[in-house]
C-alpha positions in Angstrom: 88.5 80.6 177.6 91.5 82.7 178.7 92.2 86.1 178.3 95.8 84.7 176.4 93.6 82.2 174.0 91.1 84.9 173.4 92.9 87.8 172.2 94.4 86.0 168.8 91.0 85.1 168.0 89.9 88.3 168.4 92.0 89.7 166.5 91.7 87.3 163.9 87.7 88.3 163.9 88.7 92.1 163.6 91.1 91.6 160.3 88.1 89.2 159.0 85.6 92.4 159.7 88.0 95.0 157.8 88.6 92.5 154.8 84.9 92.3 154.5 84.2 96.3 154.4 86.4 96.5 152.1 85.3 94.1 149.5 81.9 95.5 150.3 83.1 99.4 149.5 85.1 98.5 146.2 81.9 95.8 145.1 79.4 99.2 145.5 81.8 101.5 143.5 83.5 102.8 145.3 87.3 103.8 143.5 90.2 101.8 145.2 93.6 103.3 145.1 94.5 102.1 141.7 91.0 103.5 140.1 90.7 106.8 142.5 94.2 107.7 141.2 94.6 106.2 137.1 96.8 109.3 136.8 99.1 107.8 139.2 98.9 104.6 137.5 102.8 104.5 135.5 104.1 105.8 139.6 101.9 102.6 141.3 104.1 100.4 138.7 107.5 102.0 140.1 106.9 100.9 143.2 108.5 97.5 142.1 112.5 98.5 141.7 112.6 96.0 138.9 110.1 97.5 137.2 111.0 100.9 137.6 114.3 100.5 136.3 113.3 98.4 133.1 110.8 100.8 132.0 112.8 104.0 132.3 115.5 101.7 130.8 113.5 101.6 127.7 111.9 104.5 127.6 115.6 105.8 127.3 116.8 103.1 124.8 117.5 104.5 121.3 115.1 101.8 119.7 113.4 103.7 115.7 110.1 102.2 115.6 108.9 104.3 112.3 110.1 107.1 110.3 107.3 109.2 111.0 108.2 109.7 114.4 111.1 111.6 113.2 110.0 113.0 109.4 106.9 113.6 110.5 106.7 115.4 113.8 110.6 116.3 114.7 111.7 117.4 111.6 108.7 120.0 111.0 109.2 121.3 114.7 112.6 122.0 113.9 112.0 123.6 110.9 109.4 126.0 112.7 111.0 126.4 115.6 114.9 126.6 115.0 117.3 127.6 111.7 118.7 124.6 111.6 118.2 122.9 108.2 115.7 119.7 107.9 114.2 117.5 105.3 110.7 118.1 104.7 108.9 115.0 103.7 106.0 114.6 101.0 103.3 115.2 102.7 104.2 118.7 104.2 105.0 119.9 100.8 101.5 121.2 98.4 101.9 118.5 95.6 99.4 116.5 93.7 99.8 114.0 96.6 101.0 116.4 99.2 99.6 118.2 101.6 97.9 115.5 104.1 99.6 116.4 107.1 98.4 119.3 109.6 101.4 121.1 111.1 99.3 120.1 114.6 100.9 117.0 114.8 104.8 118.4 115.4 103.6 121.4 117.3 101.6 119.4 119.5 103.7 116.3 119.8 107.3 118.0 119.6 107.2 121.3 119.9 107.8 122.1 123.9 110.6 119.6 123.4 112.7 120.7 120.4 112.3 124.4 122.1 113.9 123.2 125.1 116.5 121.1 123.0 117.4 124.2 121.1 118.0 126.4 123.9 119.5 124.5 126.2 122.0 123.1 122.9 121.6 119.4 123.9 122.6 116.0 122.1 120.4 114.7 119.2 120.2 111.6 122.0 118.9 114.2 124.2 116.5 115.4 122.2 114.9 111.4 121.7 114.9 111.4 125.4 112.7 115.0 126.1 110.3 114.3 123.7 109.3 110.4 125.5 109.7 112.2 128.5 107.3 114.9 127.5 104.7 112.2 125.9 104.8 110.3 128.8 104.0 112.6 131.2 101.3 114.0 128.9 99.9 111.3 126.9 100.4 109.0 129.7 99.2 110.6 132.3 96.2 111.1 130.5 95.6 107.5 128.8 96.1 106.0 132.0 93.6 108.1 133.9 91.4 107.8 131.2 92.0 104.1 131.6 90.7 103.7 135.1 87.9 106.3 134.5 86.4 104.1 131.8 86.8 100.7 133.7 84.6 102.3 136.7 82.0 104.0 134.4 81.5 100.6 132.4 81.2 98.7 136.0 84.9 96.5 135.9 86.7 95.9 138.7 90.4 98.4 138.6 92.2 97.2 135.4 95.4 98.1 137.7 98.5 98.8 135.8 97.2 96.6 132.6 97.8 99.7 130.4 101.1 101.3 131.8 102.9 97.5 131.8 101.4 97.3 127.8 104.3 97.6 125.7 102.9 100.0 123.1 102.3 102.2 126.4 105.6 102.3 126.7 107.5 102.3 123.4 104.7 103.8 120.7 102.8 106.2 123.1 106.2 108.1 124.1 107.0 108.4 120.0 105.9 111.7 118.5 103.4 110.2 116.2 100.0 111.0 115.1 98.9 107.6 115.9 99.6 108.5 120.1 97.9 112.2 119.3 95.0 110.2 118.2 95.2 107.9 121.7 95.1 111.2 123.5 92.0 112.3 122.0 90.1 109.3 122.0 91.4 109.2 126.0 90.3 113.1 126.5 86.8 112.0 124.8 86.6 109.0 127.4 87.6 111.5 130.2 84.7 114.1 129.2 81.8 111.5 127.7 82.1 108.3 130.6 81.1 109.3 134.0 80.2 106.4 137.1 77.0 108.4 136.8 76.2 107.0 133.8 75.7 103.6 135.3 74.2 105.4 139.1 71.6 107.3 136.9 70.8 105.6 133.7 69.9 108.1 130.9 69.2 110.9 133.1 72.7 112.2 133.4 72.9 116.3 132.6 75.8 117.1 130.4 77.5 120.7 131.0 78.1 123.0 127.8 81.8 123.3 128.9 82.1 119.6 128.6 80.5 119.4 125.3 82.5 122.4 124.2 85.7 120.2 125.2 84.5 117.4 123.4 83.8 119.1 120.6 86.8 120.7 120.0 88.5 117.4 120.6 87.1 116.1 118.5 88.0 119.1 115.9 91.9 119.1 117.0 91.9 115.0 116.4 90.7 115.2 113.2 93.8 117.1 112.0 96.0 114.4 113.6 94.7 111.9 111.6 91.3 111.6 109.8 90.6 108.0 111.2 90.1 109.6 114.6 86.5 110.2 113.2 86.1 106.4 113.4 87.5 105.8 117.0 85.7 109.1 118.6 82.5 108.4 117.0 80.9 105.8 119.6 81.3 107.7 122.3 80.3 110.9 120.4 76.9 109.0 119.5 76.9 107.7 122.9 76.9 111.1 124.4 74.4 112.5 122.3 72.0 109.8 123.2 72.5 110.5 126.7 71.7 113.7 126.1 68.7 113.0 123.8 67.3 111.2 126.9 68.1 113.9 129.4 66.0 116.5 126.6 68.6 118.7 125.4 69.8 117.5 122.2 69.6 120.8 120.3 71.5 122.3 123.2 74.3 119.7 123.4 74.8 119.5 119.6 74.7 123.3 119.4 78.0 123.4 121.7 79.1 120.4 120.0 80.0 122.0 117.1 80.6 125.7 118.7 83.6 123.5 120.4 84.6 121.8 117.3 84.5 125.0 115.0 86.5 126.8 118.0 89.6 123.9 117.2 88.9 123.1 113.8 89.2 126.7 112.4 92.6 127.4 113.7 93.7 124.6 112.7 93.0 125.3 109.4 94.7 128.6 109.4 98.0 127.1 110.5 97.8 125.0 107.5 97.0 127.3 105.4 100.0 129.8 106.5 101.9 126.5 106.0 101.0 125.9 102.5 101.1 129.2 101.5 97.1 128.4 100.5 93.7 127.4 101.7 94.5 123.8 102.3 92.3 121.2 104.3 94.9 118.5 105.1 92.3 116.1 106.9 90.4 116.3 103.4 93.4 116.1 101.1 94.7 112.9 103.2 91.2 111.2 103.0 91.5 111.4 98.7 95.3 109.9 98.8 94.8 107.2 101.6 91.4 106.4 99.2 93.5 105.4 95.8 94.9 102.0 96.3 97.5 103.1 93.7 99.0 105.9 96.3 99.0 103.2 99.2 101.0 100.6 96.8 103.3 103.0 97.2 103.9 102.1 101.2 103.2 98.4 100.6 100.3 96.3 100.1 98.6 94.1 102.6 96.2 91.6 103.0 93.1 93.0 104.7 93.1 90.5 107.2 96.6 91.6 108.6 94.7 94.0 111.5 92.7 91.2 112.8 95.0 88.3 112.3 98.3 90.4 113.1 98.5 93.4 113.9 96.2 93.8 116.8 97.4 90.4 118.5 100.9 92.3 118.3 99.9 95.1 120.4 97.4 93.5 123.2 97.6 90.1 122.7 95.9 89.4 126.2 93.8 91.7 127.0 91.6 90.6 123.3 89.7 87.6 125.4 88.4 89.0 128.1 87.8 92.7 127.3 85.5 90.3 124.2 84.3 88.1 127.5 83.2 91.4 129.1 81.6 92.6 126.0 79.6 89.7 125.2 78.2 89.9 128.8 77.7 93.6 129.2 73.9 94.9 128.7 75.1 98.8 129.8 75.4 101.1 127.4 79.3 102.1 128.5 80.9 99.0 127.8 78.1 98.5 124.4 80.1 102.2 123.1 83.7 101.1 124.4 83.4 97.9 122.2 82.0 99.6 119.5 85.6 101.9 119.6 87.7 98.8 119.2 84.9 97.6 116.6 84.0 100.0 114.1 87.8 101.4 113.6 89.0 97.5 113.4 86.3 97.0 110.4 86.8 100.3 108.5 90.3 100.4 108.9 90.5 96.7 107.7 89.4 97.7 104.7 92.1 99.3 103.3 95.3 97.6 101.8 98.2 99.7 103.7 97.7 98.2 106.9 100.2 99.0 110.6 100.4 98.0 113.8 100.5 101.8 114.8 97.2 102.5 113.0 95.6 100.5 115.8 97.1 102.0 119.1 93.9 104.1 120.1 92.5 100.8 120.9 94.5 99.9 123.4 92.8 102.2 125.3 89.3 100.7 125.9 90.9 97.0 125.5 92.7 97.9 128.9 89.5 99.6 130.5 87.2 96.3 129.8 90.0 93.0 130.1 92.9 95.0 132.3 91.2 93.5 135.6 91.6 89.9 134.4 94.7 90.2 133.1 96.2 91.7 136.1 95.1 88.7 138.2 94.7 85.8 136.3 97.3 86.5 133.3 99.8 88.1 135.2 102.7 86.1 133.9 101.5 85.9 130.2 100.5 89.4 130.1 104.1 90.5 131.1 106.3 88.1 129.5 104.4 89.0 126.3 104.7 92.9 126.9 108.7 92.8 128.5 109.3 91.0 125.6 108.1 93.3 122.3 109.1 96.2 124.6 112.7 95.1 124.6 112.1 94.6 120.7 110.9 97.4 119.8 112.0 100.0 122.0 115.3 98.5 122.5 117.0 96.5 119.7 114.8 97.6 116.5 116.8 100.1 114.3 118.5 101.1 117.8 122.1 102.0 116.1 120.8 105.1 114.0 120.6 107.6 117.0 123.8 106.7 118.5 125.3 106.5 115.0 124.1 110.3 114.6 125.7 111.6 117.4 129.2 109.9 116.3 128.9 111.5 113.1 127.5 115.2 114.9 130.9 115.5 117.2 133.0 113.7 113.9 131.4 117.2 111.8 132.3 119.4 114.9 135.7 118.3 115.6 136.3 118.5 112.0 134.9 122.1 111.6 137.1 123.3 114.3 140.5 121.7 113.0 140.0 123.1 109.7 141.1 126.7 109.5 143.0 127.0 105.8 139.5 126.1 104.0 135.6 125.8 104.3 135.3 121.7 105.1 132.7 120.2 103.3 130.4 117.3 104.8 129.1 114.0 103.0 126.4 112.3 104.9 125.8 108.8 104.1 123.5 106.4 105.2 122.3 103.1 103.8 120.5 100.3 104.9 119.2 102.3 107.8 115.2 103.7 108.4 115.5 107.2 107.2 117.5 109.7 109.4 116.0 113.3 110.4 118.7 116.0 108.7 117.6 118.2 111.7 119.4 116.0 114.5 122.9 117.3 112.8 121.8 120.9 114.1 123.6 122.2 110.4 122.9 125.1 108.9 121.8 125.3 105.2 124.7 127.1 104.6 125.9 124.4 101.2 128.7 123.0 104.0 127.2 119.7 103.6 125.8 117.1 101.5 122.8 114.7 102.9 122.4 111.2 100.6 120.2 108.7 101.7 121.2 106.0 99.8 118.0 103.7 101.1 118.2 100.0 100.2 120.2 99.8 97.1 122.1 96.4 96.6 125.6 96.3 98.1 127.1 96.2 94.5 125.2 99.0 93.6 127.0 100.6 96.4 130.0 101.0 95.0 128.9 102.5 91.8 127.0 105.1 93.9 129.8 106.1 95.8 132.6 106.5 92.8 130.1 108.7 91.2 130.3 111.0 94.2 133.3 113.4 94.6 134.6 115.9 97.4 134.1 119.8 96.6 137.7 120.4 98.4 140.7 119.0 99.7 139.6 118.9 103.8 135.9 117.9 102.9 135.1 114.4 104.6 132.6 111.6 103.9 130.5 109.5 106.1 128.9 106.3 105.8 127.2 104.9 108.0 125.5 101.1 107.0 125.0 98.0 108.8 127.9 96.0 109.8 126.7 92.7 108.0 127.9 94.2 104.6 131.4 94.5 103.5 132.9 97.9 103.8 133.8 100.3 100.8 137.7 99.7 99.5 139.3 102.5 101.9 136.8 103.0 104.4 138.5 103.5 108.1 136.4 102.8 110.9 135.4 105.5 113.5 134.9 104.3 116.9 133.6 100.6 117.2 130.7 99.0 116.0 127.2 100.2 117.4 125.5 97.3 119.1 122.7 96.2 119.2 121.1 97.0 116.0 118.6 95.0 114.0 116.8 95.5 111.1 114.1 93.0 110.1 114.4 94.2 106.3 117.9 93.2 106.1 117.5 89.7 107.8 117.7 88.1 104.3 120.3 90.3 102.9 122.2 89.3 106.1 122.5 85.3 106.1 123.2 85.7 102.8 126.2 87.8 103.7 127.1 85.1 106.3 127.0 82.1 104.6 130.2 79.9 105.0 131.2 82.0 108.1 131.0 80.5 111.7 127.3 82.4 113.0 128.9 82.7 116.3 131.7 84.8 115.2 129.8 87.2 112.6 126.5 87.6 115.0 127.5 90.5 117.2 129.0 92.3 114.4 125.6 91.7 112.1 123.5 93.4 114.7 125.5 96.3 114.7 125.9 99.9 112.8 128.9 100.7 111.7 130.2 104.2 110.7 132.9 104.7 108.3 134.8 107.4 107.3 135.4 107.6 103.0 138.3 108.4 101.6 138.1 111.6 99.1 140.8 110.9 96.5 139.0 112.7 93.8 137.8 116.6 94.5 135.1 117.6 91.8 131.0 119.1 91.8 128.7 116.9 92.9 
């Protein structure tokens, strides 16, 4: 053979050889770039141009997935944080129902943010955008590490970016909820409990008092999230103590168990209680109402099968199969604990009426860790049509007009203000048919300047009869309305700016075709998916 036919197959022999280590160092564990680096995992996804600029697309989009993200978390940080004036919902107030949120949550999910926002004196647009910003560096960072860790401890093959290209990843993680708090711990608990030692050296893995100390007190700061972070940090809790157990230092382990847990819990309870003005333990307090089917009748009734049936097909529709298929194999006790996280929260959470999609984000978490591997190479197209898809729902079209409509109605207010010099203007704020809008996002002080109504879902007639019994304290007050653009405006009402598209409300779909009937859809559909904000005439000048 010549030297010229020689050296291709050569070549050829040397790219076979390399190919071969390779699938030999990742089959023998070990990490390949995707599991050595999870916390790159969301910057190996922007590689892709595409990519990158549909995810930061709606990770900016003004898409509302639930009040709580705002009354819940934003709206208590404000309060704490700056004098502007907020509305403090139910459960931050000491009632007979009250008192079943920790003040944790909007420290710990909004705080750094709303300081920033404060200071720097941004847009309430702006302040939407630092908070995803802020969870998605945080909370991202550390799910998707946590992600990786996990697939490598339980023995998977690099679940690659299964869990940044999940859609709840990218529109509920970055949302200031308790729900993604709760995905943080149970993804700190993974970090600190699985090891690829526990599959190297069985049960005689040593466990370190500073890492029991950290997963106690994890385990202390979730439970003022949300109580039900018992139920998703338990496995690996047990799972750790076993290991433990075997390695013969129980006593030890569960002694800085606990010190770690008492260290977290106990301030926690003193910010509580300086928030209450009284001993209060919220995880406790929220445990009695969320027992009493009459107090979550209040929030809507479900059937108990909505979780399984539903809601948990809604948020990882394909990675369910085969992170089951890799359960009903496995005979390690990593994978055993990471399917007993999706498990035992699915079952005791089923049991409840109230049941939400957001209730089950935590398990997105070990779902990616045991099927993100399979997806990634044999579902690729299902897994992101189906996530590109509810991402564009949900962080992009649901609800998306009320933070743009808020920022109409902040420089309306300001301009307003500043062209009014003979008298004090006085401010109506008016919103119906929308999900309900944080006061604190108006940066107003509660000086009596303005009047907040949230007129919620009355009927349109009802409307109306609402608004004539409202009057205007002076001659330059003004009022604002803002409601959806499927519904006939008040007599008077004047337009400001265009309508605010898109904007859907799935509440209001059957309000909506009503509203539409004998009207050509193609005309009427833009307008229907749009918030509208109207300024109200104020003909009559009396007290409210």
């Amino acid at each position: 053979m010549s030297r010229q036919a020689a050296a291709p197959a050569a070549r050829a022999f040397c790219r076979r050889i390399v190919r071969t280590k390779e699938a030999l160092t990742v089959s023998q564990g070990a990490p390949s770039d995707n599991a050595r680096s999870g916390w790159l995992a969301h910057a190996h996804v922007l590689r892709n141009p595409w990519f990158a600029s549909t995810l930061l697309g709606l990770a900016l989009w003004p898409g509302y997935t639930h009040p709580d993200e705002w009354l819940q978390s934003v709206e208590i940080a404000v309060r704490l944080l700056t004098p502007y004036a907020t509305r403090v919902p139910w459960e931050f107030q000491l009632d007979d129902s009250g008192g079943a949120r920790s003040v944790v949550v909007p420290l710990l999910a909004a705080g750094p943010p709303v300081s920033l926002w404060h200071l720097l004196d941004l847009s309430p647009t702006a302040l939407a955008v630092l908070i995803r910003v802020y969870l998605s560096l945080t909370l991202g960072t550390l799910c998707s590490c946590a992600v990786s860790k996990a697939a490598r401890a339980c023995g998977s093959a690099p679940p690659g970016s299964a869990f940044a290209l999940s859609w709840p990843a990218i529109v509920l993680l970055p949302r200031p909820l308790s729900n993604s708090l709760e995905a943080g711990a149970l993804a700190a608990t993974m970090l600190l409990v699985l090891d690829a030692r526990t599959q190297q050296h069985g049960h005689a893995m040593a466990w370190s008092s500073s890492r029991l100390l950290g997963l106690g007190a994890t385990l202390g700061i979730a439970v003022f999230c949300r109580f039900t972070a018992v139920l998703y940090l338990a496995p690996l809790v047990t799972f750790a103590l076993l290991r433990a157990r075997a390695s013969g230092c129980l006593i030890r382990s569960t002694f800085a168990l606990a010190c770690g847990l008492l260290a977290a819990a106990v301030p926690c309870f003193i910010a509580d209680s300086l928030w209450f003005g009284r001993p209060v333990a919220t995880p406790w307090r929220s445990l009695l109402y969320n027992a009493r089917s009459d107090n979550l009748a209040k929030h809507g009734i479900h059937p108990r099968i909505l979780h399984v049936a539903v809601n948990l097909p809604l948020l990882a529709l394909p990675l369910i199969y085969p992170a089951l298929a890799k359960i009903k194999s496995a005979r390690d006790g990593v994978t055993l604990a990471l399917g007993a996280t999706v498990a035992l929260p699915l079952a005791v959470l089923s049991l409840a009426p109230h049941q939400e999609p957001r209730f089950l984000l935590p398990m997105l978490l070990p779902l990616a860790a045991l099927g993100g591997h399979t997806v990634s190479t044999r579902y690729k197209r299902l897994f992101v049509a189906f996530n590109l898809a509810a991402a564009l729902f949900f962080g992009g079209l649901h609800q998306a007009g009320v933070l743009p409509a808020i920022s109409r109605v902040v420089r309306h207010v300001a301009m307003n203000r500043t062209a009014s010099s003979s008298c004090v203007p006085h401010t109506q704020l008016l919103f119906w048919r929308t999900y309900s809008v944080p006061l604190s996002l108006f940066r107003l002080q509660d000086d009596g300047t303005f009047t907040f109504v949230d007129l919620g879902a009355v009927p349109r007639n009802e409307l109306d009869n609402q608004l004539s019994r409202m009057s205007c304290l002076s001659a330059c007050s003004t009022r604002v309305l803002v409601m959806p653009g499927w519904a006939a405006p008040p007599a008077g009402a004047q337009p400001m700016g265009s309508p605010i598209f898109p904007h859907i409300s799935t509440e209001d779909f059957g309000d909506m075709v009503e509203a539409a009937q004998g009207q050509r859809w193609t005309r009427v559909w833009r307008r229907a998916f749009s918030l509208v904000v109207f300024e109200l005439p104020c003909d009559n000048h009396a007290s409210l």
